[in-house]
PASEBA-1860 file (N, C-alpha, C; in nm, 3 decimals):
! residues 70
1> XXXXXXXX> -1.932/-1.259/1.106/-1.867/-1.201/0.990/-1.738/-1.130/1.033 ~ -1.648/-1.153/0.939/-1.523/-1.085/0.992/-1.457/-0.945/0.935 ~ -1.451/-0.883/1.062/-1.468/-0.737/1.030/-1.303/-0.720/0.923 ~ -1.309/-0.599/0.826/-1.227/-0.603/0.766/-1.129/-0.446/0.782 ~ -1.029/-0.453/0.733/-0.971/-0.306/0.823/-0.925/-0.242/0.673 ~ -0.987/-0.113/0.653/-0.936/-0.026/0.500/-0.843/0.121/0.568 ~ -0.796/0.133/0.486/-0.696/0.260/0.488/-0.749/0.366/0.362 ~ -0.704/0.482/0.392/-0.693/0.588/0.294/-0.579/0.583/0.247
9> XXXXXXXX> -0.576/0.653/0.138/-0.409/0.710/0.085/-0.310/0.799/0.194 ~ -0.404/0.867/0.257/-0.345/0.957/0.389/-0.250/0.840/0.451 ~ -0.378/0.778/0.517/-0.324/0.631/0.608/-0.190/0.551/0.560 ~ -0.268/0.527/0.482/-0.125/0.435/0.353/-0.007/0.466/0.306 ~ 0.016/0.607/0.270/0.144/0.698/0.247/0.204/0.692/0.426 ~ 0.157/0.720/0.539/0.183/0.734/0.700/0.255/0.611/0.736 ~ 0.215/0.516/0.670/0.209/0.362/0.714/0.341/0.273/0.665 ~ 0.389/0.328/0.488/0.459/0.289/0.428/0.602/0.384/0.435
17> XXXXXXXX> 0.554/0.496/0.475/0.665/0.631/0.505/0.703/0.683/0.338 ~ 0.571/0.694/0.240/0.598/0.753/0.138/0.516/0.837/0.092 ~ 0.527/0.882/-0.008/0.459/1.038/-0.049/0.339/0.996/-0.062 ~ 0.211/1.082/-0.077/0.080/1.046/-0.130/0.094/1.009/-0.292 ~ 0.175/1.106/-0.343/0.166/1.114/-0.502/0.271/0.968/-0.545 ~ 0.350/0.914/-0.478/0.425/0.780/-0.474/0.303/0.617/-0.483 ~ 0.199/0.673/-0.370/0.105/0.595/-0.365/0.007/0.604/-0.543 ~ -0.029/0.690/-0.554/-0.083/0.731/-0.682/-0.058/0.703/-0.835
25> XXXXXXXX> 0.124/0.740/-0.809/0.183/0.644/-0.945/0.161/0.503/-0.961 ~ 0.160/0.444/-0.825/0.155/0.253/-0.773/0.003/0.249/-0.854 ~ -0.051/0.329/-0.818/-0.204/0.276/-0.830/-0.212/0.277/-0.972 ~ -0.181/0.384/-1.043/-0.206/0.436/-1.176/-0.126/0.319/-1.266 ~ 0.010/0.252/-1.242/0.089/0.142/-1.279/0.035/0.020/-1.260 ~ -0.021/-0.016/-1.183/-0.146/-0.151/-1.131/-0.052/-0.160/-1.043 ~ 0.055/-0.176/-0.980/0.161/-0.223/-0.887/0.115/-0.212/-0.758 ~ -0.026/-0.134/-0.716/-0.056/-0.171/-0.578/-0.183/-0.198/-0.586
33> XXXXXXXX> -0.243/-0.229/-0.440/-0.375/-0.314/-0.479/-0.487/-0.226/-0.350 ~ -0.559/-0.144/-0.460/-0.683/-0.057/-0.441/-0.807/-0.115/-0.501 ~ -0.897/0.011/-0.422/-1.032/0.020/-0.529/-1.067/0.133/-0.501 ~ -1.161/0.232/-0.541/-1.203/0.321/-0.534/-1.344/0.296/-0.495 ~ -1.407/0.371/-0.433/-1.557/0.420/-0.297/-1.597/0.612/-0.405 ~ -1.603/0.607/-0.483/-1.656/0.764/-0.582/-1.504/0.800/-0.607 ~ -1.467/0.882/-0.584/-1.352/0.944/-0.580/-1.254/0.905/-0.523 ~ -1.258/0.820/-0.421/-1.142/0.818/-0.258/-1.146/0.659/-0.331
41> XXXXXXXX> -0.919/0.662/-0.277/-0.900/0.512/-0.308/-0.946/0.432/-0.114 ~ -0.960/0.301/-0.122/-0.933/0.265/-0.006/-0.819/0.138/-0.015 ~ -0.812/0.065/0.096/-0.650/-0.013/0.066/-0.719/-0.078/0.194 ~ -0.703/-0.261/0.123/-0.730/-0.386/0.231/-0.620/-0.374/0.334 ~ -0.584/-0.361/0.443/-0.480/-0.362/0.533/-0.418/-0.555/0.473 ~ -0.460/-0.658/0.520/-0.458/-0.756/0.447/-0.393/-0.791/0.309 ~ -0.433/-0.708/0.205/-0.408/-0.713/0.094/-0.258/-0.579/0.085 ~ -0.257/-0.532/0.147/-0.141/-0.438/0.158/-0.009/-0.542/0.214
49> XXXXXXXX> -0.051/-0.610/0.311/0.078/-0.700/0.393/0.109/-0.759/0.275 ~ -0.014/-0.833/0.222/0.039/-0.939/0.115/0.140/-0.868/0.024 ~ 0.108/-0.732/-0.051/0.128/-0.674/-0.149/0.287/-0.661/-0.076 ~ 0.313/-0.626/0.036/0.477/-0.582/0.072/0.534/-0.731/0.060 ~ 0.511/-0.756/0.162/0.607/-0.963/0.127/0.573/-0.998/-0.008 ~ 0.549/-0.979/-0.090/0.594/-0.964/-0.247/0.660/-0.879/-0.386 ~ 0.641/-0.774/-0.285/0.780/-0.659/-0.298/0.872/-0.624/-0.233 ~ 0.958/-0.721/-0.178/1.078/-0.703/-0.083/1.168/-0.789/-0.215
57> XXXXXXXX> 1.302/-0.707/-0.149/1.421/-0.790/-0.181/1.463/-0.835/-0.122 ~ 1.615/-0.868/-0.197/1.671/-0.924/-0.051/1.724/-0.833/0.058 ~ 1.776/-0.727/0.021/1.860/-0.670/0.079/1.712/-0.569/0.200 ~ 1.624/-0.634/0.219/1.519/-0.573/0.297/1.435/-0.452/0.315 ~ 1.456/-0.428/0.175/1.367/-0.300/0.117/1.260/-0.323/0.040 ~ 1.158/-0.289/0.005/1.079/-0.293/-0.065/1.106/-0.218/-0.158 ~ 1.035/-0.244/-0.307/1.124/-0.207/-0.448/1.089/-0.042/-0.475 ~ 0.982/-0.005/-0.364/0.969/0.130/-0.383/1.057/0.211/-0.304
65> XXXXXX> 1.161/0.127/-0.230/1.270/0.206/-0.155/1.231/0.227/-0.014 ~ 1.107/0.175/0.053/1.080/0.213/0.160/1.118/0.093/0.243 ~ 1.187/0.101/0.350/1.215/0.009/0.471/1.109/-0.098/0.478 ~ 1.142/-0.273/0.533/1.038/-0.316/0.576/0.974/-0.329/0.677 ~ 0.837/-0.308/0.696/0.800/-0.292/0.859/0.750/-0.451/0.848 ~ 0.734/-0.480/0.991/0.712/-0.635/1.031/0.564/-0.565/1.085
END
């Protein structure tokens, strides 16, 4: 079985170089791709890559303004 890798919002805001409450609006808009565990969001590492190479432009930003990491 193949192990799968989740993030927190902590993680995820660290990762993307944006606010927690930036992450929160995404979620609350459907524009990023969570689920919630009771209270706490978690975030597919997987499903996060996908989610950026479909929010880039051209000019190599992602539409939330944050740099792209490879």
């Amino acid at each position: 079985m193949k192990q799968h890798k989740y993030l927190t919002v902590d993680e995820l805001a660290d990762l993307l170089q944006i606010h927690k409450s930036t992450i929160y609006r995404l979620l609350r808009e459907g524009k990023l791709p969570g689920f919630r565990i009771g209270s706490d969001w978690r975030f597919s590492v997987e499903e996060v890559k996908r989610w950026l190479r479909g929010q880039t432009n051209s000019g190599g930003e992602t539409q939330t303004g944050t740099p792209r990491s490879e």
